[in-house]
C-alpha positions as protocol buffer text, in pm:
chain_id: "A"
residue {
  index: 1
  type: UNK
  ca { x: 803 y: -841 z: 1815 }
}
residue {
  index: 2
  type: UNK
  ca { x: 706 y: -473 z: 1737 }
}
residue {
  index: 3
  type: UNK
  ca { x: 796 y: -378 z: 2118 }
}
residue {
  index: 4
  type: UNK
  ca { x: 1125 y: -574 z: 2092 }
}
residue {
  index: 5
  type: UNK
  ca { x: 1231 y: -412 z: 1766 }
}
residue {
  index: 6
  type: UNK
  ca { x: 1059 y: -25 z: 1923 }
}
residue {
  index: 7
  type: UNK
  ca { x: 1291 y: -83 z: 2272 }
}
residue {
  index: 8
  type: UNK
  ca { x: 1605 y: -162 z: 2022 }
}
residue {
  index: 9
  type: UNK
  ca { x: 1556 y: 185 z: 1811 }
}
residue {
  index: 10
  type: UNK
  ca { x: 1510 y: 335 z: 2099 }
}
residue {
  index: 11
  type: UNK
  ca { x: 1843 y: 226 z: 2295 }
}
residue {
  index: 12
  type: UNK
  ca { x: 2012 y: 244 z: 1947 }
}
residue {
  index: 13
  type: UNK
  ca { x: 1838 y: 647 z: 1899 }
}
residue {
  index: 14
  type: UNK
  ca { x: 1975 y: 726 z: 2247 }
}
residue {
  index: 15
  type: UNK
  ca { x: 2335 y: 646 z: 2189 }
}
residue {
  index: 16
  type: UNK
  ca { x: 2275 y: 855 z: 1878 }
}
residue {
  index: 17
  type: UNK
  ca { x: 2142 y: 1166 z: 2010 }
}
residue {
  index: 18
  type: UNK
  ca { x: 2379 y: 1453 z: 2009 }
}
residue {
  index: 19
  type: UNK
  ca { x: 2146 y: 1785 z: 2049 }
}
residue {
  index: 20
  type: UNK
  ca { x: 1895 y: 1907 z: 2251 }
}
residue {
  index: 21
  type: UNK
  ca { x: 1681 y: 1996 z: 2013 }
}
residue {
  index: 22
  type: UNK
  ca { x: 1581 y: 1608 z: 1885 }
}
residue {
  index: 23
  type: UNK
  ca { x: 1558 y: 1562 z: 2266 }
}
residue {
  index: 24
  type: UNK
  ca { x: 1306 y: 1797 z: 2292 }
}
residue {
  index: 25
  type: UNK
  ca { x: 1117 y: 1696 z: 1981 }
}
residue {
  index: 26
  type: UNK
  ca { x: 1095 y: 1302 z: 2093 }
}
residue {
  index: 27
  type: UNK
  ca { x: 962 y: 1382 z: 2433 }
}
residue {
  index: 28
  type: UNK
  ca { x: 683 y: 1650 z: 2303 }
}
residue {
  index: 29
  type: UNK
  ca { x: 588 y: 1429 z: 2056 }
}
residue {
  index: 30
  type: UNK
  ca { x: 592 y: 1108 z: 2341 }
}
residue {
  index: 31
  type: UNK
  ca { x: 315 y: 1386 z: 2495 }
}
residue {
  index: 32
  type: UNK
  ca { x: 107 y: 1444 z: 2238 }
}
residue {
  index: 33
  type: UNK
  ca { x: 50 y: 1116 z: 2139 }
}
residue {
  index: 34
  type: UNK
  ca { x: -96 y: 1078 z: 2452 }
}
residue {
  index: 35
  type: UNK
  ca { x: -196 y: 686 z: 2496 }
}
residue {
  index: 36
  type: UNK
  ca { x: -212 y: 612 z: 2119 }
}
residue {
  index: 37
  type: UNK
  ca { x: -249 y: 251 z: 2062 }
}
residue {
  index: 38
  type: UNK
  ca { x: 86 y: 263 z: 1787 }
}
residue {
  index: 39
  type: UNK
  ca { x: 287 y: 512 z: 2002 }
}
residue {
  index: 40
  type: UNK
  ca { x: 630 y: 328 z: 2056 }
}
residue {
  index: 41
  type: UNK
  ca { x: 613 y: 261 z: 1699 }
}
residue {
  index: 42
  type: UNK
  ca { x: 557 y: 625 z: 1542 }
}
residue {
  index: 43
  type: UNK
  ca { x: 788 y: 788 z: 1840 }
}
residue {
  index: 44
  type: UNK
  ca { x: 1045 y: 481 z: 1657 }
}
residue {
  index: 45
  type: UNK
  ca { x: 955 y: 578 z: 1263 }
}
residue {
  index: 46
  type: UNK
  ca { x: 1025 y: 975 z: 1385 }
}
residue {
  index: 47
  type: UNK
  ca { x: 1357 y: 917 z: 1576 }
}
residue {
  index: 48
  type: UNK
  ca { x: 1475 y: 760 z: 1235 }
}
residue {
  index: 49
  type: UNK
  ca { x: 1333 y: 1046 z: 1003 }
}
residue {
  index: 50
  type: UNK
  ca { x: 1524 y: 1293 z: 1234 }
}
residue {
  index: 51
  type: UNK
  ca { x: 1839 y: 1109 z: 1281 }
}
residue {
  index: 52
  type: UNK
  ca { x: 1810 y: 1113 z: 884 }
}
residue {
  index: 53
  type: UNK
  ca { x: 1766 y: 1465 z: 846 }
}
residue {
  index: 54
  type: UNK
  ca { x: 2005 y: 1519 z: 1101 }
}
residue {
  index: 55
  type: UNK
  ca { x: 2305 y: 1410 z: 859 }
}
residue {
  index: 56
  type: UNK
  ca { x: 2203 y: 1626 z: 570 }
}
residue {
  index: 57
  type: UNK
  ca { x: 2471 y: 1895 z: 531 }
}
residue {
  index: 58
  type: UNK
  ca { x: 2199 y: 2191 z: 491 }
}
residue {
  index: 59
  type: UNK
  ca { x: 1993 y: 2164 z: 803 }
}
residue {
  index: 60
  type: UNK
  ca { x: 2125 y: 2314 z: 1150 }
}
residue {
  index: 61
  type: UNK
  ca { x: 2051 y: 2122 z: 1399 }
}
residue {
  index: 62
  type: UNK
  ca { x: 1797 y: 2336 z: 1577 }
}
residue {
  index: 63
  type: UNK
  ca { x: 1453 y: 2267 z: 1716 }
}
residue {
  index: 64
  type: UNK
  ca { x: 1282 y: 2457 z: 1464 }
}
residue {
  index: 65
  type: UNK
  ca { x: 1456 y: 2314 z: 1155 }
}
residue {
  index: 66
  type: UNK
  ca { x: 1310 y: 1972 z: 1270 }
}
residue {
  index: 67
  type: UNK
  ca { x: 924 y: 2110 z: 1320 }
}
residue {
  index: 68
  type: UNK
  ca { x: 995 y: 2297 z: 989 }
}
residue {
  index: 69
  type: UNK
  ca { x: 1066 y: 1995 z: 812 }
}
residue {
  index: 70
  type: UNK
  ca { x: 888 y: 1739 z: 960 }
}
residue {
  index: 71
  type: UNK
  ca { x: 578 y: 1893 z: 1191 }
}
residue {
  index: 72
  type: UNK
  ca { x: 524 y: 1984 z: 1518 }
}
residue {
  index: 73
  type: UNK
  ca { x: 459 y: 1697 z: 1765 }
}
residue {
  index: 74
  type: UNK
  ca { x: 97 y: 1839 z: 1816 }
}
residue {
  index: 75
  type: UNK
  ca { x: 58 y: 1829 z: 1401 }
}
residue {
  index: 76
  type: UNK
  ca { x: 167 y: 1501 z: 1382 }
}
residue {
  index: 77
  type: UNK
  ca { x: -22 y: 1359 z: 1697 }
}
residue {
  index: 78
  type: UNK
  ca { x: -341 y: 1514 z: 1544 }
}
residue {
  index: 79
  type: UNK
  ca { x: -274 y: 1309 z: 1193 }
}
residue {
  index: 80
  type: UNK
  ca { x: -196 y: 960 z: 1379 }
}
residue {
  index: 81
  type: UNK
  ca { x: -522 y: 1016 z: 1627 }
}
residue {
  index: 82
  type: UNK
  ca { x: -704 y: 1102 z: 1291 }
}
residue {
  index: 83
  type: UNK
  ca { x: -595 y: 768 z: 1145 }
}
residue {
  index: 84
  type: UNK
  ca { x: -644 y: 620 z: 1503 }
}
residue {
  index: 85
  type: UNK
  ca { x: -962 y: 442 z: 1350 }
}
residue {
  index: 86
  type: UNK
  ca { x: -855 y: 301 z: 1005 }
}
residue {
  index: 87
  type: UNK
  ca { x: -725 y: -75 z: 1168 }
}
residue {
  index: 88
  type: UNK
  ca { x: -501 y: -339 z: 985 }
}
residue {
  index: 89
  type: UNK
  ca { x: -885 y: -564 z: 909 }
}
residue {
  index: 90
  type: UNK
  ca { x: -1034 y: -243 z: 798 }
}
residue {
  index: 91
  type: UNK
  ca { x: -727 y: -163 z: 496 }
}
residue {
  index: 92
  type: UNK
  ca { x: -716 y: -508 z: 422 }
}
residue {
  index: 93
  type: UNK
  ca { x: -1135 y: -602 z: 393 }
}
residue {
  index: 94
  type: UNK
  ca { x: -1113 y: -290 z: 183 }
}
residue {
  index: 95
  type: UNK
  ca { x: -879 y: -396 z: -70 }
}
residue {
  index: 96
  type: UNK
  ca { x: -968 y: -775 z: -53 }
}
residue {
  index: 97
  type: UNK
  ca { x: -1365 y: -649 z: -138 }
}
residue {
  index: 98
  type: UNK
  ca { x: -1232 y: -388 z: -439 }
}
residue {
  index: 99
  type: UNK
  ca { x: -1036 y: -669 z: -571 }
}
residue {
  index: 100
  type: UNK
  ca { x: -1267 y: -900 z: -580 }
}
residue {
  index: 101
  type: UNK
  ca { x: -1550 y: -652 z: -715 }
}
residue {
  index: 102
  type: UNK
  ca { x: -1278 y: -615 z: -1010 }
}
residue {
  index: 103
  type: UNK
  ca { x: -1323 y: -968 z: -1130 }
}
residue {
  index: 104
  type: UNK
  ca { x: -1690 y: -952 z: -1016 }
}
residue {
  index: 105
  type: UNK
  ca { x: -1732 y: -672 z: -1263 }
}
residue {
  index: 106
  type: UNK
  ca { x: -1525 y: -842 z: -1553 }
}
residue {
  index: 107
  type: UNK
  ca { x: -1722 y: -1151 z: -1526 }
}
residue {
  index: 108
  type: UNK
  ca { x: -2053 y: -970 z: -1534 }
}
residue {
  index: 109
  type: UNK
  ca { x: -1930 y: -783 z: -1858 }
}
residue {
  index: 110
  type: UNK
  ca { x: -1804 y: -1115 z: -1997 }
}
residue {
  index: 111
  type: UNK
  ca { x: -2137 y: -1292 z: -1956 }
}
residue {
  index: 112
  type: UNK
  ca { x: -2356 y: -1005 z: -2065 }
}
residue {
  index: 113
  type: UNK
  ca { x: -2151 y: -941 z: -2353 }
}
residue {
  index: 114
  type: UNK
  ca { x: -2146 y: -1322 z: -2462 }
}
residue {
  index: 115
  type: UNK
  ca { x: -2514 y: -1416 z: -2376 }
}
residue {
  index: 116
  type: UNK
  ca { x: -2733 y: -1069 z: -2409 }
}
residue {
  index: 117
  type: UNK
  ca { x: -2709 y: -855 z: -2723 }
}
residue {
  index: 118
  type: UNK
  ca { x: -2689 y: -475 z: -2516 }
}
residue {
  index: 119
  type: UNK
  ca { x: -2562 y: -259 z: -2760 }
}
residue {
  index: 120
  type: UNK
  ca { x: -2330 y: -38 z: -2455 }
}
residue {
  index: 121
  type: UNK
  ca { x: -2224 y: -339 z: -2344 }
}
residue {
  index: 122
  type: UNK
  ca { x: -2054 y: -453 z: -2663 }
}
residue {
  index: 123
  type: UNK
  ca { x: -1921 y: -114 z: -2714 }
}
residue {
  index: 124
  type: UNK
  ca { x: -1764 y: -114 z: -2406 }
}
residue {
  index: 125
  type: UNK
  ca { x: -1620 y: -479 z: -2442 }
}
residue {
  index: 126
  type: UNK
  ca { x: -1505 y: -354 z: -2784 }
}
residue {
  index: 127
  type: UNK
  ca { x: -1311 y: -99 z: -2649 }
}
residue {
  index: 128
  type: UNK
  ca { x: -1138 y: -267 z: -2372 }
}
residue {
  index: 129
  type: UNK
  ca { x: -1015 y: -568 z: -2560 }
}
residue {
  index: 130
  type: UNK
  ca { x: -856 y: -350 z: -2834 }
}
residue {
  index: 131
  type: UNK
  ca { x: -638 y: -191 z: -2569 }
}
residue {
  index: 132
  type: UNK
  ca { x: -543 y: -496 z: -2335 }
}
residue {
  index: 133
  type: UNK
  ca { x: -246 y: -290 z: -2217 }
}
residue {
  index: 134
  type: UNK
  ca { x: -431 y: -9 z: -2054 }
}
residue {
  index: 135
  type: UNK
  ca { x: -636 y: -295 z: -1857 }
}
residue {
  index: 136
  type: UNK
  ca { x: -278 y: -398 z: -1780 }
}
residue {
  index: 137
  type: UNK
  ca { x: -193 y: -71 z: -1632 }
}
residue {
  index: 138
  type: UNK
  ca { x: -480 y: 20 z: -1421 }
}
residue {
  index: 139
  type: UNK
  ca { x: -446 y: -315 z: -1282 }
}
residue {
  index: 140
  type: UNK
  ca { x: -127 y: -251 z: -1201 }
}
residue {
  index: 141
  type: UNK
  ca { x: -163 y: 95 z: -1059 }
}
residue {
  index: 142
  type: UNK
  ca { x: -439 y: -58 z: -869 }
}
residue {
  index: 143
  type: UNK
  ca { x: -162 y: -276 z: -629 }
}
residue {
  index: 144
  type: UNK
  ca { x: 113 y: 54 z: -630 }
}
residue {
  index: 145
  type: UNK
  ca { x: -186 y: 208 z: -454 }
}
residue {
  index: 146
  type: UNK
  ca { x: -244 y: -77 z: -174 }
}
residue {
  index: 147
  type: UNK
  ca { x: 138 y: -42 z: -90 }
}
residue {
  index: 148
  type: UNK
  ca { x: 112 y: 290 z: -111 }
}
residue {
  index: 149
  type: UNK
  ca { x: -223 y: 336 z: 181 }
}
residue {
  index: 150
  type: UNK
  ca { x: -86 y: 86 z: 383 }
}
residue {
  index: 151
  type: UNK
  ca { x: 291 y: 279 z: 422 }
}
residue {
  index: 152
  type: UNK
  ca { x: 108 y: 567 z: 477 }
}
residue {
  index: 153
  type: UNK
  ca { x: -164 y: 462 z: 674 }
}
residue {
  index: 154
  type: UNK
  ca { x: 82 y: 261 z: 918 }
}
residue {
  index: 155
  type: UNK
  ca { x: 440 y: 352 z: 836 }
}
residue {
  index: 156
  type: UNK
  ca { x: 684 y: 97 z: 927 }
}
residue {
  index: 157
  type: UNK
  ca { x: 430 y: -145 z: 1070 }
}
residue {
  index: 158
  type: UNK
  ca { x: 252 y: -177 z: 779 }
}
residue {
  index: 159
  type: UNK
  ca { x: 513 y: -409 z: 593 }
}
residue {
  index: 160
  type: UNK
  ca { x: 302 y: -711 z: 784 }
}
residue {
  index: 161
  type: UNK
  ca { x: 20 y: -558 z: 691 }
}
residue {
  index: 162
  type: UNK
  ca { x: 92 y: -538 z: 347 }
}
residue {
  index: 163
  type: UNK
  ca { x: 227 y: -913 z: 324 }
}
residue {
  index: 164
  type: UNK
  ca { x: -130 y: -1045 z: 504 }
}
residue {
  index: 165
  type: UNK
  ca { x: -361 y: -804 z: 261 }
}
residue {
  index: 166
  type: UNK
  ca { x: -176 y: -916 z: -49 }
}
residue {
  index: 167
  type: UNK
  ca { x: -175 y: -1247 z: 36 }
}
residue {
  index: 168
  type: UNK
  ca { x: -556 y: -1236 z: 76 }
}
residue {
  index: 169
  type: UNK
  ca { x: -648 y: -1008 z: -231 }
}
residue {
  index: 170
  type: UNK
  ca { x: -432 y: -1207 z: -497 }
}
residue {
  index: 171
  type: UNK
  ca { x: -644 y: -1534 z: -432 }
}
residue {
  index: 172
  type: UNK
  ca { x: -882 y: -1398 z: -727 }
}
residue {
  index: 173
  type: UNK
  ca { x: -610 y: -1391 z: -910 }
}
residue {
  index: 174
  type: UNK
  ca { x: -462 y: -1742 z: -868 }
}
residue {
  index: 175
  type: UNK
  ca { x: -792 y: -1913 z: -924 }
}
residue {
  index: 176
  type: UNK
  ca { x: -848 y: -1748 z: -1276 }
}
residue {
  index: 177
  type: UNK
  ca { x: -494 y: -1810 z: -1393 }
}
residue {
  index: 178
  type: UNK
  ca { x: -581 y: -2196 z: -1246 }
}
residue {
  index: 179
  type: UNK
  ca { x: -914 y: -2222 z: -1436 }
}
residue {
  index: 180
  type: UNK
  ca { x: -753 y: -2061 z: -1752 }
}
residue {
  index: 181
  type: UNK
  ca { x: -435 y: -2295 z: -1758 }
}
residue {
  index: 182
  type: UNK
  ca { x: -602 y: -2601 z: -1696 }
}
residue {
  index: 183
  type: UNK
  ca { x: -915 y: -2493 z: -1959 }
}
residue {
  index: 184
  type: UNK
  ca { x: -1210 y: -2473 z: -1708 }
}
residue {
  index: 185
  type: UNK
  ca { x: -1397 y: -2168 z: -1880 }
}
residue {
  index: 186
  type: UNK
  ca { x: -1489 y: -2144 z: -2217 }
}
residue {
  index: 187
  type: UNK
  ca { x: -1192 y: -1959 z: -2381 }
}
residue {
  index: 188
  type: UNK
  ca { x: -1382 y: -1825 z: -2692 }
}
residue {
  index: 189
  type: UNK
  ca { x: -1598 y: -1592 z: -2435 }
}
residue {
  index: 190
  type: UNK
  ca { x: -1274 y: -1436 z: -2344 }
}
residue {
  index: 191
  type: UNK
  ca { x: -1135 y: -1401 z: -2717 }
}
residue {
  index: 192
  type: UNK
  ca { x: -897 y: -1153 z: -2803 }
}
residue {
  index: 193
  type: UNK
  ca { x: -755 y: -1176 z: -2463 }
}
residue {
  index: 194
  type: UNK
  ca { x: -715 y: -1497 z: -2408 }
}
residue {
  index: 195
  type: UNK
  ca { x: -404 y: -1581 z: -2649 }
}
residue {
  index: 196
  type: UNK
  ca { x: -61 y: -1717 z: -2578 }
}
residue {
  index: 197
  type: UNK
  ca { x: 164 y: -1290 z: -2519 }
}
residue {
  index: 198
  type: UNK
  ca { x: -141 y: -1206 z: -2340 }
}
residue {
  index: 199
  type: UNK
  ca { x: -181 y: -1466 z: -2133 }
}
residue {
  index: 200
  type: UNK
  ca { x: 246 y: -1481 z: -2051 }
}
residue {
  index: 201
  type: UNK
  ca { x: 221 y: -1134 z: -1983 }
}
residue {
  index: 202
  type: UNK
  ca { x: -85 y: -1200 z: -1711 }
}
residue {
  index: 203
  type: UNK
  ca { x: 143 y: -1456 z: -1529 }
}
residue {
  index: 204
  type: UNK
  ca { x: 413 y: -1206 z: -1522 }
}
residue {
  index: 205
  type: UNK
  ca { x: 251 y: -934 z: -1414 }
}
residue {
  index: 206
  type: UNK
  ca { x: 100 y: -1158 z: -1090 }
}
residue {
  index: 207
  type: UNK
  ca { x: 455 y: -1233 z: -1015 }
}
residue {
  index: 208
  type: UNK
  ca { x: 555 y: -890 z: -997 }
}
residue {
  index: 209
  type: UNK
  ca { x: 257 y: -766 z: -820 }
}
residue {
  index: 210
  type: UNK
  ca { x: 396 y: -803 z: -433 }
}
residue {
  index: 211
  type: UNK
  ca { x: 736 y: -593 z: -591 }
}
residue {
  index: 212
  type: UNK
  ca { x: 477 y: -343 z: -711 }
}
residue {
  index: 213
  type: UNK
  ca { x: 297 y: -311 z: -388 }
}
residue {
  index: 214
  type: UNK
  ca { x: 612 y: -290 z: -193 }
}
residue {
  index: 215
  type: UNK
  ca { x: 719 y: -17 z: -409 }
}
residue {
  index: 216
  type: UNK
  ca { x: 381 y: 175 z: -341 }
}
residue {
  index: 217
  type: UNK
  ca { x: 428 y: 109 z: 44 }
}
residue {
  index: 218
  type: UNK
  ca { x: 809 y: 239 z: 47 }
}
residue {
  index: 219
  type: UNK
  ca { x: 654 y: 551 z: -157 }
}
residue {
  index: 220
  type: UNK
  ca { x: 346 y: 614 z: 72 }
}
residue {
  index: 221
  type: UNK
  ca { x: 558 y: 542 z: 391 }
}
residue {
  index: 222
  type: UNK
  ca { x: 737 y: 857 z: 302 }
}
residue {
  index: 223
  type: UNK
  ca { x: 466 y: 1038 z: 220 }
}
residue {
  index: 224
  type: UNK
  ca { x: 309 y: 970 z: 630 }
}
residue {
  index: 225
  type: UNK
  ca { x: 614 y: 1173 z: 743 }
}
């Protein structure tokens, strides 16, 4: 599918091309990516960013404006080889483990708090359940940054990746809201947060999650260029 939609940009680039210059950028860039396992696809995501730049009214359509703004094929062959070695499993085992390590770590505080008397420990759980909404945040910052590694990591491939690593990553997250809604764990261990706004806001806020991500990947997607 990747190849199919890589041979259409590049039959649809060609019938765009009006100057030498994005000519001559394409094929030294087709060079020094060498036999990079993603080529077609970030020769594809570059013919866009310079058919883009291209139509601004400021730049001149030179060879140089194009390697000022975007790179010279050898700088941006360097940063893909670099990134040669971070694979779809590896982003998404990464995020799947931190996410789960998140709920690994709230448990552990939760039964610590409720069944030892450490005197940090109920400091800390003090603190965090008088400011739910900053938990709410950081949570939430947490899934703007998988979008945004995975559009930077893999440009416009990584919308696949992002769907198949969020998919995997929110199952913690499905299986507390089940065992809260249907009662399964004691709700006075997880008093003040456990009450009717808090919990509405929790279902919410895993609805809006994939929006959140995607946001993060459009965002770090323009950051790879």
């Amino acid at each position: 599918m990747a190849s199919l939609r890589a041979s259409y940009e590049q039959s649809h680039w060609e019938k765009r091309i009006v100057t030498r210059a994005d000519k001559q950028f394409v094929q030294e860039l087709d060079q020094a990516l060498g036999k990079h396992p993603e080529k077609q696809q970030i020769i594809a995501e570059y013919r866009s960013h310079v058919y883009d730049l291209m139509q601004e009214e400021d730049v001149k359509e030179s060879y140089e404006e194009i390697v000022k703004r975007l790179g010279t094929p050898e700088e941006i062959a360097a940063i893909w080889q670099g990134e040669a070695n971070v694979t779809p499993k590896k982003m998404q085992l990464l995020f799947v483990v931190l996410n789960i390590l998140i709920f690994l770590g709230g448990i552990f505080l939760t039964i610590v708090y409720n069944v030892y008397e450490v005197e940090w420990i109920e400091v800390l759980w003090q603190r965090l359940t008088a400011v739910p909404s900053i938990l709410i945040i950081v949570y939430t910052a947490f899934w703007g940054l998988l979008g945004y590694e995975i559009g930077k990591e893999f440009g416009s491939g990584g919308l696949k990746i992002l769907r198949k690593t969020f998919t995997y990553a929110v199952i913690p997250n499905i299986v507390l809201m089940y065992l809260i809604v249907f009662k399964l764990i004691p709700h006075q261990w997880f008093q003040p947060f456990l009450n009717g706004p808090f919990i509405i806001v929790c279902i919410l806020l895993t609805v809006v999650l994939f929006p959140i991500s995607w946001i993060g990947y459009r965002w770090g997607r323009k950051a790879s260029v």
